[in-house]
C-alpha positions in Angstrom: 54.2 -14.5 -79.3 57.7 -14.9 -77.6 57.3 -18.6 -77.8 56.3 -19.3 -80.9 59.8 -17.3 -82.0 61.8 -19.4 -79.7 59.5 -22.6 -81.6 60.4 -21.2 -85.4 64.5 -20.7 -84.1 64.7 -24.3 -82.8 63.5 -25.6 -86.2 66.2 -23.6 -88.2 68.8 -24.8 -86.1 67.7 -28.4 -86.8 67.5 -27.8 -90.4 71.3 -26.1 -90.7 72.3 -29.0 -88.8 70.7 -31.3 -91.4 72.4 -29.3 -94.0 75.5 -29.3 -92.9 75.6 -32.9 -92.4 74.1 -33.5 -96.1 76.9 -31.4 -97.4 79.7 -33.7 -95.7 78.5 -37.1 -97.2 78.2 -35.5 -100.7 81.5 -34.1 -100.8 83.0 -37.2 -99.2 85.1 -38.3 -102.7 85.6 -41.7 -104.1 82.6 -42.3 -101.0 79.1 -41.4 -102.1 77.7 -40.2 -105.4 75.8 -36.9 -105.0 72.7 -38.9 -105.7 73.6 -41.0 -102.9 74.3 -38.5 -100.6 70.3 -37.1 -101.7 69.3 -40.3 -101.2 70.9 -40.9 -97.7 69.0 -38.0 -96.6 65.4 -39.8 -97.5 64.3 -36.6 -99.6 63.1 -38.5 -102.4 64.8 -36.1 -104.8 66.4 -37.3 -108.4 70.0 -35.3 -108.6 70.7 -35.3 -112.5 74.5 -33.8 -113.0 76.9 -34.1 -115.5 80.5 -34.1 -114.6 82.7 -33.9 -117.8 86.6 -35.2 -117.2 89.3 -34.0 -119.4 91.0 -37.7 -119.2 90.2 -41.1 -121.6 91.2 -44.5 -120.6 92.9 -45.8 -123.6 93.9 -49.7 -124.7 94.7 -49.6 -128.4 96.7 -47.5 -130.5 95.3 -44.1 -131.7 95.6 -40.3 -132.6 95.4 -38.2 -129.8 93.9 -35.2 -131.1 91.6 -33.9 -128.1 93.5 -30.7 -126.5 94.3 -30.5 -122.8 93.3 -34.6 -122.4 95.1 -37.0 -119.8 95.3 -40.7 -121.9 95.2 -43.5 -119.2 96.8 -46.7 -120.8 94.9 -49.5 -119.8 96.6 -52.3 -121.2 100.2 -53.3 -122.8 99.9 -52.7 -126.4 102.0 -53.9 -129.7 101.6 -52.5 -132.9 103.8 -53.0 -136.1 103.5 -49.4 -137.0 103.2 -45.8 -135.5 101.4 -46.1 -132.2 100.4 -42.7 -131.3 100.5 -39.7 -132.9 99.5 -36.6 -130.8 98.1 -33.5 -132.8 96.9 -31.6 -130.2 98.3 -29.3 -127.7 98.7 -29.7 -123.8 98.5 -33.7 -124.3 99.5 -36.1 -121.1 100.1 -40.1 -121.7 100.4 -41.8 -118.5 101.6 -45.7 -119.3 101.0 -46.7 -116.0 103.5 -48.7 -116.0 102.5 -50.4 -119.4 104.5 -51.4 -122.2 104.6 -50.6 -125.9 106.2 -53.1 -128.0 106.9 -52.4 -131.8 108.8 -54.4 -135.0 112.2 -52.7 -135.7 111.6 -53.5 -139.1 108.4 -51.6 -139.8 107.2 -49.8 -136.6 108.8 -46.4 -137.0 107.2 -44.6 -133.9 105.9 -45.4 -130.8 105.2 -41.6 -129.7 105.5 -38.7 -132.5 104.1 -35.4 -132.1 104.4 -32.7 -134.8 104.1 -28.8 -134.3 102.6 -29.7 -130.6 102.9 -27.7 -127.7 103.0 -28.8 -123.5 102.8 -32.5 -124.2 103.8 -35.2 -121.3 104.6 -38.8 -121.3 105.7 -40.6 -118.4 105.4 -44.2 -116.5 105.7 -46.0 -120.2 107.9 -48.7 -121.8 108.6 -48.7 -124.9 110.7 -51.5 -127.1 111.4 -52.5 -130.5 110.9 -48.8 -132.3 113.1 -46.8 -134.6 112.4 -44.0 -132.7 110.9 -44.2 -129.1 109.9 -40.6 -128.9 109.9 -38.3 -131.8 109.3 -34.8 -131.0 109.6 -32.4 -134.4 108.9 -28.6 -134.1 107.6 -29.1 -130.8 108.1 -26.7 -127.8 107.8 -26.9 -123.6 107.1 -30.9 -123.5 107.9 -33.3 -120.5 109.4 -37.0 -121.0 109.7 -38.3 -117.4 110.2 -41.9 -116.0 110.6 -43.8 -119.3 112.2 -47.2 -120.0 113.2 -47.3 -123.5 114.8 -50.7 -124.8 116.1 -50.1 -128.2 118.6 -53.5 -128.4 116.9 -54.0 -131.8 116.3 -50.3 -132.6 118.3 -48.9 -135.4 117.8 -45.0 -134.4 117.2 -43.0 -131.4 115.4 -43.9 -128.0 114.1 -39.8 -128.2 114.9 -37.4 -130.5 114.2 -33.5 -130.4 114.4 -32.2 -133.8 113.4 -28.1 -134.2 112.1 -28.5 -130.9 113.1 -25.9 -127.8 112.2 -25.9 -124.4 111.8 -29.3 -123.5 112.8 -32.0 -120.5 113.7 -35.5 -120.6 114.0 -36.9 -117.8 114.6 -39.7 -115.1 114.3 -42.1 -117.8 116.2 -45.3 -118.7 117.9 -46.1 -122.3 119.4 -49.2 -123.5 120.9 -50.1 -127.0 119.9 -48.0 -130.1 121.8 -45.7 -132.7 121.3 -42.7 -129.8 120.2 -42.7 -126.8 118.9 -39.4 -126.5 119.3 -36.8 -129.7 119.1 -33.3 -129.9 119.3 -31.5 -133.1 119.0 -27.8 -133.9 117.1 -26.9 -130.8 118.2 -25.2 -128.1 117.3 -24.2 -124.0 115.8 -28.0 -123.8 117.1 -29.9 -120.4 118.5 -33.4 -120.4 118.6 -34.6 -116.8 119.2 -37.2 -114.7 119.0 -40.0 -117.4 120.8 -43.8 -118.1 121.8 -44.9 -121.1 123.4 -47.7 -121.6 125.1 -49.4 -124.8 124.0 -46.8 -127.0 126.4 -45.5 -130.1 125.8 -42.0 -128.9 124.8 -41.4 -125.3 123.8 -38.0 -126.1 124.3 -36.5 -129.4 123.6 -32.4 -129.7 124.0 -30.9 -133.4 123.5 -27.7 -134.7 122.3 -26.8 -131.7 123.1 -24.3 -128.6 122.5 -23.5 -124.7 120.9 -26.5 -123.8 121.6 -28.1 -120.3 122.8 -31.8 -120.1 123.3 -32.2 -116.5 123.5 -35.6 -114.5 123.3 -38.2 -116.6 125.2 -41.5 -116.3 126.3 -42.8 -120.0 127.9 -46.2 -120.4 129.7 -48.2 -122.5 128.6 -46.6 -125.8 131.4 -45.5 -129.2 130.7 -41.6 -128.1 129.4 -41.0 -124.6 128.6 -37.3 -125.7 128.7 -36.4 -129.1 128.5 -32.9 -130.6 128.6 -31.2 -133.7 128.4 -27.6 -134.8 127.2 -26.1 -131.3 127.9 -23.5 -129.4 127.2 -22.4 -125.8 126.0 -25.7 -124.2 126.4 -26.8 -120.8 127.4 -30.3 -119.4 127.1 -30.5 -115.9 127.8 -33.1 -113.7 127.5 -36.2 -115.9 129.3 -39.6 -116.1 130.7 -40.8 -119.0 132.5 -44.5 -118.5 133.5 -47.6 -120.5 133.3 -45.5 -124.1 135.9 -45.7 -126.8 135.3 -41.2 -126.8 134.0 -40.2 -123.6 133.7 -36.6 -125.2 133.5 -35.4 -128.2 133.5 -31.9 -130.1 133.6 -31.6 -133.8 133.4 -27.2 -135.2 131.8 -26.8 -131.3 133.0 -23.9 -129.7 132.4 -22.2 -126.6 130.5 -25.5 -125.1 131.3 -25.8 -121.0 132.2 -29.5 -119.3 131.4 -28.8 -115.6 132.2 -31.2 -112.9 132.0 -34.1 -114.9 133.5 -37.3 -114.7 135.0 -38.8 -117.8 136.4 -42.0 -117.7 137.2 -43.5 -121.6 139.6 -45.0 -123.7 140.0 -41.5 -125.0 138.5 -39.2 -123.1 138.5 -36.2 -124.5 138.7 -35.3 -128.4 137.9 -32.0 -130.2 138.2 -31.2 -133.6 137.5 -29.2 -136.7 138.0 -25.4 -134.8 136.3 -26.6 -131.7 137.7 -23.3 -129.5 137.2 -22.4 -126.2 135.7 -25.3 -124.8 136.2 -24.8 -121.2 136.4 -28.3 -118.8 135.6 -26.6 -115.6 136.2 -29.2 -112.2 136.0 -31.9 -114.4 138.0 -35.3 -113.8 139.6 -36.3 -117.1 142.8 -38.4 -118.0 143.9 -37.0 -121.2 142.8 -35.0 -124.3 143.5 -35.1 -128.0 143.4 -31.6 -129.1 143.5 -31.0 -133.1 145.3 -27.8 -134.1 142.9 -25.2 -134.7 140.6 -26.1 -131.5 141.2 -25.2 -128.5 140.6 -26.6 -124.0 140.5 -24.6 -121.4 140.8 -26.7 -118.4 140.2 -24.6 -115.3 138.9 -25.2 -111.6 136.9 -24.1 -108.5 138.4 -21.7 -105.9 136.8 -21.5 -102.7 138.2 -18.7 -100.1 137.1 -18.5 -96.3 138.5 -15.5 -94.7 138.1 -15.7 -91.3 139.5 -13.6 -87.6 141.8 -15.5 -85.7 138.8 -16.1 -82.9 137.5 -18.5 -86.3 134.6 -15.5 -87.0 134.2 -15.4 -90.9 134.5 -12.0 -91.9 132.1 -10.3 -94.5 133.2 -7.8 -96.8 136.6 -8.8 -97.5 138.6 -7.8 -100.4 139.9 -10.8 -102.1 142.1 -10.2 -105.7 143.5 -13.0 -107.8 146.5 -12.1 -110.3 148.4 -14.0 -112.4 152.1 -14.5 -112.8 152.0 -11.7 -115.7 150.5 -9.5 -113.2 147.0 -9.7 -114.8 143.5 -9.5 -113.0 142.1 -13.0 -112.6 139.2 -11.5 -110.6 138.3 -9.1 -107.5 135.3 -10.1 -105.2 134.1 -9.6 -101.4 133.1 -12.2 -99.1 129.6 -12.9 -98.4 127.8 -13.2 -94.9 130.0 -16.2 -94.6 133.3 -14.9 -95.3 133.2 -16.8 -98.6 133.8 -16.0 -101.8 133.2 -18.5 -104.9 135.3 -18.3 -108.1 137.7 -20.5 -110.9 141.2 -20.4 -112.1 142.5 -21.6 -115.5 145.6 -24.5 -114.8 146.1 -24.2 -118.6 145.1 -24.1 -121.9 145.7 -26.9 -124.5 145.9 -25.7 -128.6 147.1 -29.1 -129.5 150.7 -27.7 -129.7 151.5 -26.7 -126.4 150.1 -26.3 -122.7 150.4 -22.8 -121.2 150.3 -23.1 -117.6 149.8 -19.5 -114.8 150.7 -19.8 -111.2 148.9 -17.4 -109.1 149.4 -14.7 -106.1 146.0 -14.1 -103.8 146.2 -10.8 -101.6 143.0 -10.2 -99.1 142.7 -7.0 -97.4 139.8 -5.3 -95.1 140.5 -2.2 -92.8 141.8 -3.0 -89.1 143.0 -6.1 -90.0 146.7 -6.9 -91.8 146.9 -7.9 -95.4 147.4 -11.3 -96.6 149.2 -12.8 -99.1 149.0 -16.3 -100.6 151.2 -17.5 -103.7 149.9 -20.7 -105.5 149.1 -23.0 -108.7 146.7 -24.9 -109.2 145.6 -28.7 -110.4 142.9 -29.9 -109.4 139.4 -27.8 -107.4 141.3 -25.7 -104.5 140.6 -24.1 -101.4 142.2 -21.4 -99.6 141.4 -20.4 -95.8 142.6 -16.4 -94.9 143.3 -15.9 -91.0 143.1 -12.1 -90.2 145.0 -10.8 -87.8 143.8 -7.5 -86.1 146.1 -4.8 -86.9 148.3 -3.1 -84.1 148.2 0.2 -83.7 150.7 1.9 -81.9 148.9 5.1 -80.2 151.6 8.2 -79.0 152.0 8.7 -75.3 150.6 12.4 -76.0 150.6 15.3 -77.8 153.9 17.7 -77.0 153.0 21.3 -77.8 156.4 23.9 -77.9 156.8 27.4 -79.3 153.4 29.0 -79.1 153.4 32.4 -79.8 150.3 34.5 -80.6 150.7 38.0 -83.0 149.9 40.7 -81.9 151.3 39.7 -78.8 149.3 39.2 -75.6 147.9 41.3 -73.3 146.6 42.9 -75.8 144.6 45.7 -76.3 141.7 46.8 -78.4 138.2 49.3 -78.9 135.9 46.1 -79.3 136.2 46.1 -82.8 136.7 42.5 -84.7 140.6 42.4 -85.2 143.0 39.5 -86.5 145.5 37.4 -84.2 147.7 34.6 -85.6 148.6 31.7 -83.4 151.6 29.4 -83.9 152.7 26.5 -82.5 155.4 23.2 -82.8 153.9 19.8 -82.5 155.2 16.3 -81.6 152.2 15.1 -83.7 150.7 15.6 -87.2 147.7 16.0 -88.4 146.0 17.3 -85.2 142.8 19.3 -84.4 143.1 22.9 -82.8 140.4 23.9 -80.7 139.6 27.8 -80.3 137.4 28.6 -77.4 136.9 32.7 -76.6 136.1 33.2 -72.4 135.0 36.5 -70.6 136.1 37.4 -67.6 133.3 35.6 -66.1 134.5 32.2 -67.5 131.3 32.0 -70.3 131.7 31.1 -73.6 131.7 33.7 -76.4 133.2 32.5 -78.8 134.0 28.7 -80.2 136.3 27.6 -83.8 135.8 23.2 -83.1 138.2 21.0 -84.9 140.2 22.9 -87.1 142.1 19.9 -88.6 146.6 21.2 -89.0 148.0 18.6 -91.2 150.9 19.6 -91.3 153.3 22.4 -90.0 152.9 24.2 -93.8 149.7 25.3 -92.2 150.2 27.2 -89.7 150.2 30.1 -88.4 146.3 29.7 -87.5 144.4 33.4 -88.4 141.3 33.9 -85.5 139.4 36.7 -86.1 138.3 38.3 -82.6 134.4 39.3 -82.9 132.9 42.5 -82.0 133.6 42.3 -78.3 131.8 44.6 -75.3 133.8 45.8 -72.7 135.9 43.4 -70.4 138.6 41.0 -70.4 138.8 37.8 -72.0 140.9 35.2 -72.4 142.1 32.4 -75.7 141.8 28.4 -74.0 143.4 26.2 -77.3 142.8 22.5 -76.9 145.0 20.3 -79.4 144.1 16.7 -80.1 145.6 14.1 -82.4 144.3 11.5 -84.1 144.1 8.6 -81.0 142.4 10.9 -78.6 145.2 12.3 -77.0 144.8 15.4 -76.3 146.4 18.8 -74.0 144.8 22.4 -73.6 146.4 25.8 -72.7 145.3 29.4 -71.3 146.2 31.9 -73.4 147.2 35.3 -71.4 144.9 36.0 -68.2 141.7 38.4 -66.8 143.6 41.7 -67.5 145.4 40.9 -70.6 142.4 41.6 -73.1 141.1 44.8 -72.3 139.5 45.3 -75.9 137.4 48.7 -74.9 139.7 50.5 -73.0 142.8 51.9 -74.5 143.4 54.9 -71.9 146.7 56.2 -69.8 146.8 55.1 -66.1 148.5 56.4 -63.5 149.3 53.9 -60.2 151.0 55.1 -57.2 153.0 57.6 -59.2 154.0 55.2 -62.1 153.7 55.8 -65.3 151.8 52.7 -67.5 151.1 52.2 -70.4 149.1 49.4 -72.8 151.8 50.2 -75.3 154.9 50.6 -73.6 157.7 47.9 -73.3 161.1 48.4 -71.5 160.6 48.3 -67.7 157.7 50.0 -67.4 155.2 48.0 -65.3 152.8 47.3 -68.1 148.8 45.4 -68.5 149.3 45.4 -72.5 152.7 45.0 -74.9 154.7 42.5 -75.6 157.8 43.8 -74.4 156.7 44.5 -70.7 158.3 41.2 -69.5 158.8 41.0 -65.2 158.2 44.7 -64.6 156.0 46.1 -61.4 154.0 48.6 -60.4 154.0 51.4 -57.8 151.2 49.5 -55.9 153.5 46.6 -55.8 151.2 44.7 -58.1 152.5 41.8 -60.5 152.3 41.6 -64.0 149.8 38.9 -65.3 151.5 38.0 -68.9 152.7 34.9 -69.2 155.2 33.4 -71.5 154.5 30.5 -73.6 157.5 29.4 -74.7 158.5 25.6 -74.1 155.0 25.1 -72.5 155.1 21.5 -71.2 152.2 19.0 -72.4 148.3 19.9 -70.3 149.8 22.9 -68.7 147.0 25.3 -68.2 148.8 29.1 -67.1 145.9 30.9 -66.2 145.2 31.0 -62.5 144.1 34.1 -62.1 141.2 33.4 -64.0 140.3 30.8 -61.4 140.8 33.4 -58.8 137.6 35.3 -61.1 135.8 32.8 -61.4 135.6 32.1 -57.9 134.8 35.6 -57.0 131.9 35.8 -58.9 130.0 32.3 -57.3 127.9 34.8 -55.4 126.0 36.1 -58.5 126.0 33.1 -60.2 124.3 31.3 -57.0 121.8 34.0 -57.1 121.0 33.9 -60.6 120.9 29.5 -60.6 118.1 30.8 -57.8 115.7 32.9 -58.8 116.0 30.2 -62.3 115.3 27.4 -60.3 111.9 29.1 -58.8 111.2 30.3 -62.3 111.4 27.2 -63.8 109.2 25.3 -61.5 106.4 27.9 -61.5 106.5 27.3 -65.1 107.0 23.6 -64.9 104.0 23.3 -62.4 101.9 25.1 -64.4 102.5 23.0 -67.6 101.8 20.1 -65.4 98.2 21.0 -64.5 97.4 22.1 -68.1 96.1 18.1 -68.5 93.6 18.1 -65.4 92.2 21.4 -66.2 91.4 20.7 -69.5 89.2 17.6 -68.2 87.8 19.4 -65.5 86.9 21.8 -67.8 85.4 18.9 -70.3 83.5 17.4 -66.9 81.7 21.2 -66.3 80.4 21.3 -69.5 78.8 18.0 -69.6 77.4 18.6 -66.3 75.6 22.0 -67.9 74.6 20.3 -70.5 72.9 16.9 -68.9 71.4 20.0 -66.7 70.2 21.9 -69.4 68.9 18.7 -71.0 66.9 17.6 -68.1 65.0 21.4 -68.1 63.6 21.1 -71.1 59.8 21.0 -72.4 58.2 17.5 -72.2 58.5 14.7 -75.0 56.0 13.9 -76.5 55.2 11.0 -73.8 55.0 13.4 -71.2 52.8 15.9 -72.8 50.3 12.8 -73.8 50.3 11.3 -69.7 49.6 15.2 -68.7 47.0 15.4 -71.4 45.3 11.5 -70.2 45.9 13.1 -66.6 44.1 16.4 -67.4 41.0 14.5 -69.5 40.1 12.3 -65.8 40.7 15.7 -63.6 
């Protein structure tokens, strides 16, 4: 039975190879036929399929009235009337390179579509029509890599009337009335064009924000020609050899971007034409009407940069003019740039008014600069930062403490007020308030108490509740550049805060209290007394205290006698901790011993349980030959 498996799997392999290699001939395009690739095969089987293609192969002239159709022309045509007219949406005419020739006289349109949306035409010729192209109420259409000869034509090569959002481009013009009009349409996109010997290059009427950006116009009366529209943008064309290279008539707000205009006149605007700006654009001279109005302005690069030639992001950069006003306020980018324009002046056909300029750049660590300027033709300016210096003080000099109540001081425990004041060399500066027992340990911090100014002070530290003992006040002062100095405020027997009791020593009277020359632990007024045991007095004056003097050494002295407990307690830590540690340690290899003893019982248990089924059915067969 095995083998006759292995027999049926041998075969399906054989027959997916077969498959597979039926599949690669029939999808083999422009190769085999589907038919072909059944036929290749030797199955004998009749493959009936119909394909249907959305595209026509076309040699006369017609209406184009199937949606979403590709028309292939397949031969140069000439007709003495309209050639095509498209009345269907999503249309494409590819010319192939062939031409369409018309009569001036009667042929009116080569191309027209009405109320049509998404229509292209492209690779076609067209010559001898009034109008080329005519696109009317007619919206999101492509014209691309015409030739439109209209020596003969006595209109336009294309016109877009009503019609919005639509491209011409990368075509050629010659001759005509227009090369190329728009009227009362707007957001449409002229591009990259020629037009040559045509009466008006480009004409845009009644029309608004439409792009005309790199076309090259020639010898024509207007090279651009406008009319009652606003908010257009000319970018980068060339307009040479016309008698007008530019012209505006009740346009406004229109702007000529880097643009070359080379004419007799180049630039004319009339009839309230206002705020046309000329932005980077090279032009000889202007004829301004009174009532209209030219901006002529130009690019502004900045670099900012360290002196090691590192751009610097994040710059401030601020432009103001000579009246003081805001021209504008930018940062630099990733590449220490910043992209903006400057008017040289404006022209009302009376007068010129011209701005010179002041640049100031700023960014923290580094010294301003300041550039004065004016400006003529696209500028740029390059900002070397140089690092500022800064000057840090040799130290901090702290004179004139003086702590009230004075120290020693004495006390019950209970929370009481002392005020700390101080001279410094240095202002602002950070005061540091650390509390020590008599054993040197912390019990009590204040961090970074910021004194800006002398006004400040004196500094109010409230004592806490304190247990019996001695302590001492360590202040640590630091300015602004790290400098910083530290004193010891009284010493070990200074701060007896429980204990406010009379002593008597070797016969001498002394008192916490008591000033005058009685030898004294507490009081400000027992300066460079002694006692009957011939012991010295541990307060300490402060005044004049020179910069990092610490004055406590007999807290040193305590600290060193107590190394014996501390070494003792560090001990019996240190065995603590590692019993603890050790035990945390093993917690991991217990747990999987403890996992490994329980599948041990359980494979144990497992194997001590009644027979299966098998086993009871051999010990039954076992049982029946006994």
């Amino acid at each position: 039975m095995q083998k006759g498996i292995r027999n049926w799997m041998v075969v399906l392999v054989i027959l997916a190879i077969l498959l597979a290699m039926a599949l690669l001939i029939i999808v083999d395009v422009g190769a085999l036929s589907i038919q072909d690739g059944a036929d290749s095969l030797g199955t004998g089987i009749v493959i009936n399929v119909s394909i249907e293609t959305n595209s026509e192969v076309i040699d006369s002239c017609m209406i184009l009235d199937k949606e979403n159709r590709t028309y292939y022309l397949d031969a140069d045509l000439q007709s003495l009337n309209t050639c095509f007219v498209v009345e269907a949406d999503n249309v494409k005419i590819d010319g192939l390179g062939h031409s369409v020739v018309g009569d001036s006289r009667s042929g009116k349109y080569a191309i027209k579509a009405f109320d049509v949306l998404g229509l292209v035409v492209e690779n076609i010729t067209i010559k001898d029509y009034q109008y080329a192209i005519f696109l009317d109420d007619s919206y999101n259409s492509t014209i691309s890599g015409i030739n439109v000869n209209n020596e003969n034509s006595v209109d336009s090569g294309i016109k877009l009337r009503a019609s919005d959002g639509n491209i011409v481009d990368n075509s050629v013009f010659s001759g005509g009335k227009y090369g190329i009009e728009v009227q009362t349409g707007k957001n449409n996109i002229i591009r990259n064009n020629v037009i040559q010997n045509a009466k008006y290059g480009i004409s845009v009427g009644i029309s608004r924000e439409n792009l005309i950006e790199g076309n090259e116009i020639d010898n024509g009366k207007y090279g651009i020609y406008t009319y009652q529209s606003t908010k257009n943008t000319f970018l980068g064309n060339s307009v040479q050899g016309s008698e007008i290279g530019f012209y505006a008539s009740q346009s406004a707000q229109n702007k000529v971007i880097d643009s070359l205009i080379n004419s007799t006149n180049d630039v004319v605007l009339e009839d309230s034409s206002n705020s046309n700006e000329f932005l980077g654009s090279i032009f000889n001279d202007a004829e301004i009407e009174a009532g209209s109005n030219l901006i002529r302005s130009w690019h502004v690069a900045v670099n900012v940069k360290d002196s090691t030639g590192v751009f610097i992001e994040g710059a401030h950069v601020s432009v103001i003019n000579e009246k003081g006003y805001l021209q504008f306020s930018d940062l630099t980018d990733a590449n220490g740039k910043i992209d903006e324009k400057l008017t040289e002046y404006t022209d009302n056909g009376r007068r010129k008014l011209y701005s010179d300029y002041s640049l100031t750049a700023e960014k923290e660590g580094y010294e301003n600069e300041k550039v004065d300027f004016s400006i003529n033709d696209n500028i740029e300016i390059n900002i070397t930062f140089v690092k500022t210096v800064i000057i840090k003080p040799s130290g901090v000099v702290i004179t004139n403490i003086s702590v009230s109540p004075e120290l020693p001081l004495g006390g019950n425990g209970s929370p009481q007020q002392i005020s700390i004041d101080f001279d410094s060399s240095v202002y602002p500066i950070n005061l540091s308030l650390m509390l020590f027992n008599e054993n040197w340990t912390l019990f009590d911090s204040i961090p970074d108490v910021e004194i800006q100014n002398k006004s400040m002070l004196p500094f109010v530290y409230t004592l806490p509740e304190l247990p019996d003992g001695s302590y001492a006040i360590n202040l640590t002062f630091k300015d602004a550049y790290g400098n910083s100095t530290t004193f010891t405020m009284g010493s070990i027997d200074i701060l007896r805060i429980i204990s406010n009791e009379t002593n008597n020593t070797g016969g001498n009277e002394t008192n916490n209290n008591t000033g005058g020359g009685d030898t004294s632990g507490g009081g400000g007024g027992g300066h460079g007394g002694s006692s009957g045991d011939g012991s010295s007095s541990n307060v300490i004056n402060l005044t004049n205290v020179s910069v990092g003097e610490i004055v406590n050494e007999t807290l040193a002295e305590n600290q060193t006698g107590n190394e014996t407990t501390t070494e003792g307690t560090e001990k019996g830590t240190t065995i603590t901790g590692a019993i603890i540690n050790a035990l945390d340690k093993a917690r991991v290899p217990l747990i999987w011993i403890f996992i490994v003893i329980v599948v041990v019982v359980y494979l144990y248990v497992s194997t001590r349980q009644k027979p299966g089924k098998e086993t009871e059915a051999k010990s039954a067969k076992k049982n029946g030959k006994s």
